[in-house]
N, C-alpha and C positions, 0 to 999 in steps of 0.2 A: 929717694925715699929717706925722711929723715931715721935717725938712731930711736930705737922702739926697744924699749925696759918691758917686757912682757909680765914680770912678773910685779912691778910696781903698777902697770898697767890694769889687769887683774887684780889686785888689791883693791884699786879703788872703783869697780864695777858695783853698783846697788847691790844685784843680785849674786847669788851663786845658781852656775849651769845653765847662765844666759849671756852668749856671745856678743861681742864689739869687735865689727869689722872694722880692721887697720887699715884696709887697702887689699888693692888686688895689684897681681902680676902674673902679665899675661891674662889666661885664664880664669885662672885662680884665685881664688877669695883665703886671702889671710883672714882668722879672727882668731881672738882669746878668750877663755874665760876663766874663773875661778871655783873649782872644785871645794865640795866643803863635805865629804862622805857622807853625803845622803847620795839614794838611791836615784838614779834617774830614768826615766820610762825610756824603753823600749820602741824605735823608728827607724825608718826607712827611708832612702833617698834615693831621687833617678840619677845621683852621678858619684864619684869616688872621693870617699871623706878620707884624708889623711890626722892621724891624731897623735900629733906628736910632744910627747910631757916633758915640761918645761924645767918641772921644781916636782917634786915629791913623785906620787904614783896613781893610774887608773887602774882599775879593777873594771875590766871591759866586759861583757855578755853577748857571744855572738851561741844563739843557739843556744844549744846546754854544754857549752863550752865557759867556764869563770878564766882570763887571761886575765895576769898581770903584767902593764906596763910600766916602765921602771922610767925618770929621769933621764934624758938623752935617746930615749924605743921612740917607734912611732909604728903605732898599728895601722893600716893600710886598710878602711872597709870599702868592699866593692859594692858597687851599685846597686840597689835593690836586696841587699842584707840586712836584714834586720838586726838590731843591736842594743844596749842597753848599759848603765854603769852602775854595778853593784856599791854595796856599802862598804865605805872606806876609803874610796877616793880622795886623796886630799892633795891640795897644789894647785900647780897652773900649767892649761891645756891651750895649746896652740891648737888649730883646724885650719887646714888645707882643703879648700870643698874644690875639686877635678873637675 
């Protein structure tokens, strides 16, 4: 796999809070995207999202739970949880889809 800059990678995505798959290993679907604190709706997936922040921080919503994840965290959602990212999120978010 080549050397992958996530967070120069993430800068130049169109969007913000729409993923570009890197590659996978193994299983697993690397993608990144770029956070820009706006709010993001609320989903659910049939398998386990790893979400680990790259550069700045999430502001995660599982439930009526607000977590903040910090630079170097990686919050762990299990399957079928619903989730959501409040406002203020800013950076870049790696995902790990299980």
């Amino acid at each position: 796999m080549p050397l992958l800059d996530f967070v120069a990678i993430a800068e130049q995505l169109p969007e913000s809070w729409k993923s570009s798959c890197l590659g996978q290993v193994g299983p697993a679907r690397i993608k990144v995207l770029r956070m820009d604190e706006q709010t993001y709706e609320e989903e659910t997936h049939d398998y386990n999202e790893g979400l680990l922040v790259i550069s700045g921080y999430l502001h995660l919503r599982i439930g009526d739970l607000a977590i903040r994840v910090d630079a170097g965290q990686m919050y762990l959602v299990e399957a079928g949880t619903a989730h959501g990212m409040l406002t203020g999120s800013q950076g870049t978010l790696m995902i790990i889809d299980l």
